[in-house]
C-alpha positions as CSV (number, residue, x, y, z in Angstrom):
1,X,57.8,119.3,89.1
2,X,57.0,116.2,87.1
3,X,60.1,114.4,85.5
4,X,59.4,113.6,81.6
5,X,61.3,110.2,81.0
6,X,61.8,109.7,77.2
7,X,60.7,106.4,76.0
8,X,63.2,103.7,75.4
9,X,62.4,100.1,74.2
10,X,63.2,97.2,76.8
11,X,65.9,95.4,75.4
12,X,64.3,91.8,75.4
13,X,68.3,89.9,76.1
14,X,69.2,90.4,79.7
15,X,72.5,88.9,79.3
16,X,74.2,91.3,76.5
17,X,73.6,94.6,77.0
18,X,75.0,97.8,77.0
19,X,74.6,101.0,78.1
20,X,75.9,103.9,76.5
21,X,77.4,106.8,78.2
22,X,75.8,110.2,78.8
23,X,77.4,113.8,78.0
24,X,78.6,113.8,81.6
25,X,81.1,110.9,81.4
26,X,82.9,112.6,78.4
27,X,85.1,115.3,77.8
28,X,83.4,119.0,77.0
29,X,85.3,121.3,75.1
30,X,83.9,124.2,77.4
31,X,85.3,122.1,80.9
32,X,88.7,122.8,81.1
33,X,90.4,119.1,82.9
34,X,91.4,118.9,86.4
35,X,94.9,118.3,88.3
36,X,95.3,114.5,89.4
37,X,97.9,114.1,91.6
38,X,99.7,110.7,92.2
39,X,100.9,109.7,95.2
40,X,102.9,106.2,96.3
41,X,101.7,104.6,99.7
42,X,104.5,102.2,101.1
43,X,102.9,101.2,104.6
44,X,100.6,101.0,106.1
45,X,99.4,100.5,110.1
46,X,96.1,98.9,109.1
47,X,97.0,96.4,106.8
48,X,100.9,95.6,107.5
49,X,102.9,94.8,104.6
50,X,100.8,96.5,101.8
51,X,101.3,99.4,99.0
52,X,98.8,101.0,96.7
53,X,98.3,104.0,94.8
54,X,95.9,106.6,95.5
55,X,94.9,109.7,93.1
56,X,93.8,113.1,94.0
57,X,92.1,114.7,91.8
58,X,90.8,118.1,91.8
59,X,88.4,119.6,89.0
60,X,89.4,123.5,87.3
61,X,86.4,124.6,88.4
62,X,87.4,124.8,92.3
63,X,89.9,126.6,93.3
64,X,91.4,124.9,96.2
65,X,92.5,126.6,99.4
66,X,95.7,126.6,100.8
67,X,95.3,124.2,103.8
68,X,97.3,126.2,106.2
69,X,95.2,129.3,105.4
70,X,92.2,127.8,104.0
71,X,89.0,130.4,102.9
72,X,86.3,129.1,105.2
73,X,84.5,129.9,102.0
74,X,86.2,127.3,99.7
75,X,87.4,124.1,101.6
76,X,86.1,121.0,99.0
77,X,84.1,117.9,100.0
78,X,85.5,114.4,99.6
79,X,84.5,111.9,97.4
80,X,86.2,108.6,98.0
81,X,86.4,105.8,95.2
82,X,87.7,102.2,95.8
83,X,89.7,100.3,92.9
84,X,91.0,103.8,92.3
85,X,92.0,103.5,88.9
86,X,89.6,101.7,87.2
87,X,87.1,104.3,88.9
88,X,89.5,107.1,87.5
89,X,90.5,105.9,84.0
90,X,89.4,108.4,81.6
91,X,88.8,105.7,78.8
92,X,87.5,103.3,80.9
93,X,83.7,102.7,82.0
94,X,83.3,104.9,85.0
95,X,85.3,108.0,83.8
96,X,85.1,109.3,87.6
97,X,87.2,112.3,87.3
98,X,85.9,113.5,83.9
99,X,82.6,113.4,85.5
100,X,83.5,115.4,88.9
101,X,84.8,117.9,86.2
102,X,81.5,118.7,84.5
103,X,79.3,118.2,87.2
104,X,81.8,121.1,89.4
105,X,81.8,123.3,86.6
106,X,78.4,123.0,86.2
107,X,77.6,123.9,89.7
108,X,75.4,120.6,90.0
109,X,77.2,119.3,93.0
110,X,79.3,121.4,95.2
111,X,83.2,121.6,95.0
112,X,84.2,118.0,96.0
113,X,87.8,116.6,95.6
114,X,87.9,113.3,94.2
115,X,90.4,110.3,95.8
116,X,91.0,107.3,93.9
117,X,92.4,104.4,96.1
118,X,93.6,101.3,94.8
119,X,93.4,97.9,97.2
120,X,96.4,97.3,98.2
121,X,98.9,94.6,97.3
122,X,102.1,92.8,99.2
123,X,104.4,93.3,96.5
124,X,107.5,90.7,98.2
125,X,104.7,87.8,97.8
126,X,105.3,85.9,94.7
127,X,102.0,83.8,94.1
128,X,99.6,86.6,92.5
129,X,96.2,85.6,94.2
130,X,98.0,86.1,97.5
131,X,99.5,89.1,96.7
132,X,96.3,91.1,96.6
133,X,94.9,92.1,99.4
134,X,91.6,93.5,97.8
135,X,88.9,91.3,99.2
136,X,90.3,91.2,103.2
137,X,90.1,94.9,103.0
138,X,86.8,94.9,101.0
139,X,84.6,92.4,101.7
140,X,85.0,92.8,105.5
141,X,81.9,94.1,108.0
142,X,84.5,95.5,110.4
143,X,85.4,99.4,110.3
144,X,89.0,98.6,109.4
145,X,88.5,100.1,106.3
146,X,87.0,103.2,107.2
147,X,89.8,103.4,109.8
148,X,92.7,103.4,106.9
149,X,91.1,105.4,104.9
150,X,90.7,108.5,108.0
151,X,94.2,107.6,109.5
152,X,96.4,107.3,106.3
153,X,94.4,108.4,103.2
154,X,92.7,111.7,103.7
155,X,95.4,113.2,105.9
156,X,97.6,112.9,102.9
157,X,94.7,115.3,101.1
158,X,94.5,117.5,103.8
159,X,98.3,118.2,103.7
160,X,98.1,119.5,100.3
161,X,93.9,120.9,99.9
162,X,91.7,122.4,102.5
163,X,88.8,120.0,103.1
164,X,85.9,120.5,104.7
165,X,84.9,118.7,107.7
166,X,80.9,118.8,107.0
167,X,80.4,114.9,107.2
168,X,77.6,115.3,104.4
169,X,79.7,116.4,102.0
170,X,81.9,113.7,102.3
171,X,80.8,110.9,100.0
172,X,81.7,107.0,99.2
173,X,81.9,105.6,96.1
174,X,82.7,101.8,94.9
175,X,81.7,98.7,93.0
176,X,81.4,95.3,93.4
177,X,83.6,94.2,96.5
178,X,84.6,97.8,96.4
179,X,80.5,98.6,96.6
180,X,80.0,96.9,99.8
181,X,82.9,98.4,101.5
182,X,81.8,101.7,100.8
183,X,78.6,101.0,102.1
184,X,80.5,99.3,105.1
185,X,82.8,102.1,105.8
186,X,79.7,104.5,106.0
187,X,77.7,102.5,108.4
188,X,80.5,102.3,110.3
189,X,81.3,105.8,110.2
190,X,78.1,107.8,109.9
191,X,79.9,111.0,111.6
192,X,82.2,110.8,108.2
193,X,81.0,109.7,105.3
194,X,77.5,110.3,104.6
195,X,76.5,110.0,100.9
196,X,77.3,106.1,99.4
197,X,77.3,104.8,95.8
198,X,77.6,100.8,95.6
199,X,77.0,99.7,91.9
200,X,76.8,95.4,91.9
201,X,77.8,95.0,95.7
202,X,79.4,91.7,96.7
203,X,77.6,91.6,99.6
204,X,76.4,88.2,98.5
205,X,80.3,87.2,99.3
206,X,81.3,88.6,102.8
207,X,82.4,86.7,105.6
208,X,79.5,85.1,107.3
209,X,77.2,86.1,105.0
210,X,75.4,89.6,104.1
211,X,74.9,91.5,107.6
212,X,73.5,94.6,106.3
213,X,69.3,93.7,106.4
214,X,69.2,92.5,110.2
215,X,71.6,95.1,111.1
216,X,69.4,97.6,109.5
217,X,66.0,96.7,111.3
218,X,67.5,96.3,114.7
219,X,70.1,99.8,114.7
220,X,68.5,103.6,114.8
221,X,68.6,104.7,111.4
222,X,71.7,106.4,110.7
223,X,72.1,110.0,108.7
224,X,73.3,108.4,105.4
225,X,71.9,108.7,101.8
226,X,72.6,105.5,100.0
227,X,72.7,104.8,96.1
228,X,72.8,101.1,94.7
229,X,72.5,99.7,91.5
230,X,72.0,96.1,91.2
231,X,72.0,93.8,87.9
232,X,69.4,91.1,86.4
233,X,72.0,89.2,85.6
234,X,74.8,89.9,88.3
235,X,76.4,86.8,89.7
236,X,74.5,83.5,90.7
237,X,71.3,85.9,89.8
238,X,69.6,82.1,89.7
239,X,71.3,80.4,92.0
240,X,69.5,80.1,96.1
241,X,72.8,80.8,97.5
242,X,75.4,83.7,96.9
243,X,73.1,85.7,94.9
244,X,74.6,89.2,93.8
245,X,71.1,90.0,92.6
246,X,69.2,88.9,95.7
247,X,71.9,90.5,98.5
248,X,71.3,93.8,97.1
249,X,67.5,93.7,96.6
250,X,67.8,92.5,100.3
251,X,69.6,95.5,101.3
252,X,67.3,97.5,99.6
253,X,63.9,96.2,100.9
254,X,66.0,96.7,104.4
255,X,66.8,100.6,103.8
256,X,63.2,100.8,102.8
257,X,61.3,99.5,105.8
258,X,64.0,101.2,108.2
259,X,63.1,104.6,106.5
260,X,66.4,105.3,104.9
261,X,67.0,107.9,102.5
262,X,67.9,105.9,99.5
263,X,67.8,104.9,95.5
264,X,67.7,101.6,94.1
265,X,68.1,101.2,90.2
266,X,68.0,98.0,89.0
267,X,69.6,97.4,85.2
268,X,70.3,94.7,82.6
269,X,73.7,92.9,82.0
270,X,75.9,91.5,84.0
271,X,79.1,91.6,86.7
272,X,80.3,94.5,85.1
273,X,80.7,98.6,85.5
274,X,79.2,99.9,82.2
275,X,76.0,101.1,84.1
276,X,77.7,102.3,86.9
277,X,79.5,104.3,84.5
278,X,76.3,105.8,83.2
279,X,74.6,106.2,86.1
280,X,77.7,107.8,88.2
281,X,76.6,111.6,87.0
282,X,72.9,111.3,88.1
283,X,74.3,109.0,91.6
284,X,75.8,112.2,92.2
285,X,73.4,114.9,91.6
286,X,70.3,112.4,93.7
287,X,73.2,112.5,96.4
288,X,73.7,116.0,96.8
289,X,70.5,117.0,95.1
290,X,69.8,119.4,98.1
291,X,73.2,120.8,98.4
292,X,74.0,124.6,98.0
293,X,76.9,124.8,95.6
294,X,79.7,127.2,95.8
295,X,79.8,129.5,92.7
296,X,81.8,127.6,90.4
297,X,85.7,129.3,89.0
298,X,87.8,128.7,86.7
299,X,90.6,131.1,87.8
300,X,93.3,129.4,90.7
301,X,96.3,128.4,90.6
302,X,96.8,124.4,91.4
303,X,99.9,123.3,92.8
């Protein structure tokens, strides 16, 4: 079936513009709000010394199993987002939870449970710069990441919700540094997370340089479906070396000529999540557009 695009006007500034948000990234009087639950990480075995805070948060329209008697019927997927609140905030740009809400009760993706994890911090250290440990957990090409995030996150969601263990409907989301690490924690693990998001990756800005298009020619393509937004005007757009812009066209043209499953939408502005907020409904629905959703409830009891 042919998609009808309505017509919009380029905007002839690259530099200042704004996208505004679809009925997906606000609240709907008819989709009742999910439960978010908080939770305090102290430690950690991957990355000594840090704390953060990771949200769970689980739409109305699932009804989540009890984990030590789960309904093989009704175990969630995952969806994992880095910089966990600013992905969660539901007056901020990307309104992540609000939009697992519709799109659940909707029935447009299956029933996923949504985990917000913020980059941790060393909280004794008093300079600020150093006290953030964002970018070494980030920006690295290792499988670190994906390591924390099976070995200390999600067992902390699968103590309180049944979760599936069907790798493709486990999904990554993130944006910026956050964008390449999702991508990054993917590749790694391939028999885990499966779906990606990366809106404005940094890959421009990891360690020795952006791995991802010789990796991509030389390896046997892997079983991922990838999403990336890149900007006109993302960071050193002009510039021959550490090009936001360029890295992710580069990763692109890679996934492309290895045969890869994957979207590329390319946007006005800057270093900055306002499209990723409007494009994080239909990121979604392209990533599980050939999913079978459960029937969508809005009866169960969430502890």
């Amino acid at each position: 079936m042919t998609a009808a695009v309505p017509f919009r006007p380029l905007p002839a500034e690259l530099d200042d513009v704004r996208y505004e948000l679809g009925p997906d990234s606000r609240r709907r009087p008819d989709v009742p709000p999910g439960e978010t639950v908080e939770l305090r990480l102290t430690d950690s075995a991957v990355y000594p010394g840090t704390t953060r805070t990771v949200w769970i948060h689980v739409p109305a329209a699932h009804d989540p199993a009890d984990p030590a008697d789960p309904d093989p019927a009704r175990p969630a997927g995952l969806l994992l987002f880095q910089d966990g609140w600013w992905y969660l905030d539901p007056d901020g740009d990307v309104r992540g939870g609000i939009v697992l809400d519709n799109l659940v009760h909707d029935g447009a993706i299956p029933p996923t449970i949504g985990v917000f994890v913020d980059p941790g911090i060393f909280p004794d250290r008093p300079d600020p710069v150093e006290r953030k440990n964002r970018n070494t957990e980030y920006d690295a090409a290792d499988d670190r990441y994906a390591t924390f995030l099976l070995t200390e996150v999600i067992p902390e969601v699968r103590r309180r919700y049944a979760v599936t263990d069907d790798p493709d409907r486990w999904g990554i989301v993130g944006g910026s540094s956050g964008g390449n690490c999702a991508f990054t924690a993917a590749w790694h693990r391939p028999d885990r997370f499966r779906r990606v998001v990366g809106f404005l990756s940094s890959f421009a800005q990891m360690p020795g340089g952006n791995p991802y298009p010789s990796e991509l020619a030389a390896e046997p393509r892997k079983p991922l479906r990838i999403f990336l937004q890149a900007g006109h005007r993302d960071l050193g757009w002009d510039r021959p070396e550490r090009n936001w812009l360029a890295e992710n066209l580069r990763v692109g043209a890679a996934l492309a000529e290895a045969g890869y499953d994957f979207r590329l939408v390319l946007g006005d502005g800057g270093h900055n999540p306002n499209h990723a907020g409007v494009l994080l409904p239909d990121a979604l629905r392209w990533a599980w557009r050939d999913a079978a959703p459960a029937a969508p409830t809005t009866e169960g009891a969430h502890r």
